[in-house]
N, C-alpha and C positions, 0 to 999 in steps of 0.2 A: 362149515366151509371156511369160518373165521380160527377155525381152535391151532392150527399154526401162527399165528401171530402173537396169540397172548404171549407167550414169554416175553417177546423184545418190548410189547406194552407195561406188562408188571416191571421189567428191567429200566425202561425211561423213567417209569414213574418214581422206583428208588430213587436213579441220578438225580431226578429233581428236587426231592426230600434232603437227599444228602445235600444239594448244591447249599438250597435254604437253611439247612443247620449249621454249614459249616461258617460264615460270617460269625454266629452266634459263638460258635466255641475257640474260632481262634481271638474274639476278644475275652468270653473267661481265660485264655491262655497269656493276652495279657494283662491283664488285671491282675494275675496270680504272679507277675514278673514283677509287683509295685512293690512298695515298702511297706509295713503295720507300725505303725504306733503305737505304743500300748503306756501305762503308768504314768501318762501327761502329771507333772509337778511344778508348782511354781512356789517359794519363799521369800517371804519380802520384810527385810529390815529396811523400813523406812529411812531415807537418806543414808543409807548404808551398803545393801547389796541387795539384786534382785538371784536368785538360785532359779536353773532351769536345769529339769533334769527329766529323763523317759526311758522308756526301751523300743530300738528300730530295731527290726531285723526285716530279711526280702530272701526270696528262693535263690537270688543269687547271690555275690560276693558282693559287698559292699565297698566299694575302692572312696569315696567321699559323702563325710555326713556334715550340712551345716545345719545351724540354726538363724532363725533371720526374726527377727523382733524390730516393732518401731512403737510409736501410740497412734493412735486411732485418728487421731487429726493431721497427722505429721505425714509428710509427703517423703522423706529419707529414711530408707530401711538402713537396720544395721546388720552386719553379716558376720556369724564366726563361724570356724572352723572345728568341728567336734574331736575328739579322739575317743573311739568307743573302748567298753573293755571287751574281751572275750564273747558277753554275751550279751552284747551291744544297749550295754548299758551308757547312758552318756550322762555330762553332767557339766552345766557352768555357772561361774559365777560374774556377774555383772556390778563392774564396779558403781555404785548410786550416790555417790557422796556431793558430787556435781550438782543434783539436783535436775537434773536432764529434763526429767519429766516431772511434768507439775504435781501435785498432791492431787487424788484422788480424782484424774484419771484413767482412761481406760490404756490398756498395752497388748498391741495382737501379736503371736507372735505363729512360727510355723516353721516344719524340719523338710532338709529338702537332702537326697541320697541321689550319688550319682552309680551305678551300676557297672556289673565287669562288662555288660552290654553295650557300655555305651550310654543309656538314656539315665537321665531324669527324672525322679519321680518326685512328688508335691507334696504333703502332708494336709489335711483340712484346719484352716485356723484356728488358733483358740485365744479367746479371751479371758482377761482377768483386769483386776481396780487394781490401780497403785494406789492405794488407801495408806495414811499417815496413821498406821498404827502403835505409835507412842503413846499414846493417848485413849484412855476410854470413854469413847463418843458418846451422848446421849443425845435421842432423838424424837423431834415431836413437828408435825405434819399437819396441816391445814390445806386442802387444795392442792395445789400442783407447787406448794413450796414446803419445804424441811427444812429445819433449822439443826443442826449436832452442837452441842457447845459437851465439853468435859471440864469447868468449872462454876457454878452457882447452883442455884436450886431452880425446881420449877419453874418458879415465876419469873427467873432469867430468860429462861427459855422461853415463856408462853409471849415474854413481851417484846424480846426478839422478833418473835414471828408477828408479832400484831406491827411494828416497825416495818419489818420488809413486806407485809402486806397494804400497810400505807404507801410504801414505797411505789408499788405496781400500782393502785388507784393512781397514784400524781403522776404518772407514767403514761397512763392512756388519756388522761386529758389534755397533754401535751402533742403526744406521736401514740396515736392507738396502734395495738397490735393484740393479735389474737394469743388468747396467756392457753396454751394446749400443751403444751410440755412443763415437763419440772423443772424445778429451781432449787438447789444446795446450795447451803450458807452453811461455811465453818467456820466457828468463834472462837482463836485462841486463846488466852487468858491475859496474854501479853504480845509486848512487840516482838520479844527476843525469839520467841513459840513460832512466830508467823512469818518471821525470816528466817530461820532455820530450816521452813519447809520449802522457801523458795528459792529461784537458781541463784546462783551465786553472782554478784556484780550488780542484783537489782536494786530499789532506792532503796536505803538504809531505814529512809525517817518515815515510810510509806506505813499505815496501818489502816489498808486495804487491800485486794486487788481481786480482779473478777478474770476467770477464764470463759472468755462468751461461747465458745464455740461448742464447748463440755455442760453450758448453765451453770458454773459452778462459779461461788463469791466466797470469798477467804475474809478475814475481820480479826482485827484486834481489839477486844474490848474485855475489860477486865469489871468482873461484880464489884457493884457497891454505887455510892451516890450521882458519878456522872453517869450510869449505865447507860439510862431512856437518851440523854442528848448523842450520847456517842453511835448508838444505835439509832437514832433518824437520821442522824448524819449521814455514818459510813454506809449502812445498808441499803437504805435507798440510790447511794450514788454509785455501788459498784453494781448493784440489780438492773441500773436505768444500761450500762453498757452491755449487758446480758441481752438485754431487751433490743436494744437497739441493732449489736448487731442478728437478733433471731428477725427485727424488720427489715433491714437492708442485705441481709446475707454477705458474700463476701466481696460486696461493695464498702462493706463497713471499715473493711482497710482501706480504703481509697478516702476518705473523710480527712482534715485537716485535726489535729490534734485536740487547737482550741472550740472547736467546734463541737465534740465527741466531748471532751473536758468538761466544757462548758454546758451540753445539754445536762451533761451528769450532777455536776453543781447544781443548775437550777435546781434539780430534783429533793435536794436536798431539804429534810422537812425544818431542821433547826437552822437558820443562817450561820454561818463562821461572821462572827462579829467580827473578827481579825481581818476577815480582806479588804472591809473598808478603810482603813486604819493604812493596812500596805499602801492600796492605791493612794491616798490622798499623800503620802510622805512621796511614794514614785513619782505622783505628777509633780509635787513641791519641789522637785531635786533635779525635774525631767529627766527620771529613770526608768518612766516605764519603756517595756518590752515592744517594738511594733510589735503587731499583730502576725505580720508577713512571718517573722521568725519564727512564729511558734505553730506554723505548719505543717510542718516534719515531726516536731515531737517536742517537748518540754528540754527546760534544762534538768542537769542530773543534780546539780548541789540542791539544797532544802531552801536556801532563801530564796534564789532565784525561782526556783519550781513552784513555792508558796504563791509568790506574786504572778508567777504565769498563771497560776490556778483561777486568783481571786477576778485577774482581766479579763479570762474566758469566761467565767460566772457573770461578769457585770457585761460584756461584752454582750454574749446571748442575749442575758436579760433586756439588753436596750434592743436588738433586733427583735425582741418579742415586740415591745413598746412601741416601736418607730413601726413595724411592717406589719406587726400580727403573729398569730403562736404559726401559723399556717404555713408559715416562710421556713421554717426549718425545715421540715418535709421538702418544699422545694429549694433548699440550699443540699440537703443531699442529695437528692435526684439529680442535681447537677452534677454533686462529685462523682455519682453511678455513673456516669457518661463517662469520665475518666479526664472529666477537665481540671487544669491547674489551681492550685491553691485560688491565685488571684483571678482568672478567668470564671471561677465558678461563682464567685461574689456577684462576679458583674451581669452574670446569663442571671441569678435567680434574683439578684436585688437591683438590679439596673444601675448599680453603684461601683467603682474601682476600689478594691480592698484598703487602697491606701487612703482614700479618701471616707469610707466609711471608718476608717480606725479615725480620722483626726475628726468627723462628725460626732463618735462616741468619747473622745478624749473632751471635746466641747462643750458637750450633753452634758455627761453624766460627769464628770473630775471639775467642767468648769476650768477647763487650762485653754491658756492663749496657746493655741499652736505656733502661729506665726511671732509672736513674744519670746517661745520656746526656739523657734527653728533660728529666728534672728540671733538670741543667745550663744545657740551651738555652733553659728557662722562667724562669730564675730571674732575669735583669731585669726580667720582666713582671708575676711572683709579689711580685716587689719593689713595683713601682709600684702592682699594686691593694692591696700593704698599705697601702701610704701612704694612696692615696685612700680607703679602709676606715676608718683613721684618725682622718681628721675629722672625720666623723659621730659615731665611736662616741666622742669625747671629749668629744662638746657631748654629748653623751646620760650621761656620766659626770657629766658639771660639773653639768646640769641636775636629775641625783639626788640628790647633794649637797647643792646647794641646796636639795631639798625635802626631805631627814630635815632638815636644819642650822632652817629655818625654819619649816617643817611644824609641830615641836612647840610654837613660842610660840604 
């Protein structure tokens, strides 16, 4: 009684099969509209040029091919403009001499095609190290830290790494933090090695410097008899800002210079015999640094930055002494909030920045503040007597003359 019907039942039931695959095929349809990548290539002469080269090609005409690279931390893409050949081979070269990108880290980079269509298509990223390959790195591992050095033997190396593993012990009894990621140390042989790899305009006389964000510490230290001092020195103090900011993340820019500076110092396992020396001639002269200045960032010349170094080391150290290790913790938490140089003194120390600099000038240099401030006023103390002067002498003359004449 039913067998009229079946056809138009088997006939819905195709439509609905068809309805259901067709979604499916017209995205294979576009997905097949996209672009392939194929022969991803990267060459890298360090400080020199980075080469990027591949083959696009897409079912349809290719009207625009870029390439867009930046590093991995960096928040500015850079964008060029491809010219393929024939068979859409492309190929650039990136000027490196600038130093743009720091040594040995990462670079994402990715090709984007714009269609006779119309649309857009992405490429999936790809990574690669800007690795400073002048040099042939040796390398030896302990934990979650690597040391590469390409100058000494072995036991350069092994005592490196027992340095910057000192380094991280005197780090968590200060500001613990959990050590679960690695830690890269490169040891140039020299100063000239270590500026060369880095951007151009930074300090000349620097023979450190740490990329926190990457865990990566750069070092100058050449084999032979000052090895072990120069290495408790430097490697502990550029590891301690690796550390510091993997504890505060990127609250860690918001920190005052001498503070950051200064935890770093502390950490330091050999003291610089020299900063005490600076300070006691700075306060003899009244030339030290307030404190307030060195908020934003150091000076760039060597003598000056010397001495900002040695007052942020001594500076810390007395807030250790005076409040406790405990306070540093809560002097950054302060700056995490995003309060001012001088306003975060005062929420974590209940003290005004300025006045805790002239309690540490008192402390620990033993300088008369008010000796000093009286000093640096005393041309000007000068000049309103003068100007004071004047008046009060026509006021003396003009009394005079009225007892003198008043009476006839």
């Amino acid at each position: 009684m039913f067998t009229p019907r079946r056809p138009f039942i088997h006939l819905a039931i195709g439509m609905a099969l068809l309805a259901a695959a067709l979604p499916l095929k017209l995205e294979q349809a576009r997905a097949q509209t996209g672009i392939v990548v194929e022969n991803i290539k990267t060459e890298v002469a360090f400080g020199r040029s980075i080469i990027f080269s591949a083959k696009i090609s897409a079912p349809l005409t290719i009207k625009q091919i870029s390439l867009l690279f930046r590093g991995v931390n960096e928040t500015v893409t850079r964008v060029e403009t491809l010219q393929p050949d024939a068979d859409g081979n492309t190929r650039f070269e990136y000027d490196a001499s600038q130093n743009v990108f720091p040594p040995f880290s990462k670079i994402v980079f990715w090709y984007q095609a714009t269609l006779e269509d119309g649309n857009t298509y992405t490429s999936p990223p790809t990574e690669f190290n800007y690795d400073d390959n002048r040099f042939a790195w040796r390398t030896i591992t302990r934990a979650n830290v690597s040391v590469h050095w390409y100058a000494g033997d072995d036991a350069f190396g092994s005592a490196a790494l027992d340095a910057a593993g000192a380094g991280v012990l005197a780090f968590n009894t200060l500001y613990p933090v959990a050590f679960d990621q690695p830690l890269n140390i490169y040891i140039y042989s020299n100063a000239d090695d270590l500026r060369s790899a880095l951007p151009l305009g930074g300090a000349d006389w620097a023979n450190g410097h740490a990329h926190p964000e990457s865990g990566i510490a750069l070092a100058a230290i050449a084999p032979g008899d000052s090895q072990k001092i120069e290495m408790e020195t430097i490697l502990p103090h550029e590891l301690a800002h690796i550390l510091l900011y993997r504890a505060l993340g990127q609250s860690y820019f918001q920190q005052p210079a001498w503070l950051l500076e200064g935890v770093a110092s502390n950490l330091e396992l050999y003291k610089n015999l020299g900063y005490d020396q600076a300070l006691r001639d700075a306060a003899a002269k009244d030339g030290l640094i307030p404190m307030r200045d060195l908020c934003a960032a150091f000076p760039a010349d060597s003598g000056s930055a010397y001495l900002a170094y040695a007052q942020a080391e001594s500076f810390i150290q007395y807030i250790r002494g005076a409040y406790g290790n405990g306070k540093i913790a809560t002097l950054t938490a302060a700056y995490a909030e995003g309060l001012t140089c001088e306003i975060g003194v005062t929420k974590a120390l209940g003290i005004p920045l300025n006045q805790l600099d002239q309690n540490w000038r008192e402390t620990e240099l033993h300088q008369n503040v008010f000796g000093a401030a009286l000093k640096t006023l005393a041309p000007y103390l000068a000049l309103m007597a003068l100007v004071l002067m004047v008046p009060l002498w026509g006021l003396i003359d003009f009394l005079i003359h009225k007892i003198r004449y008043g009476r006839k």
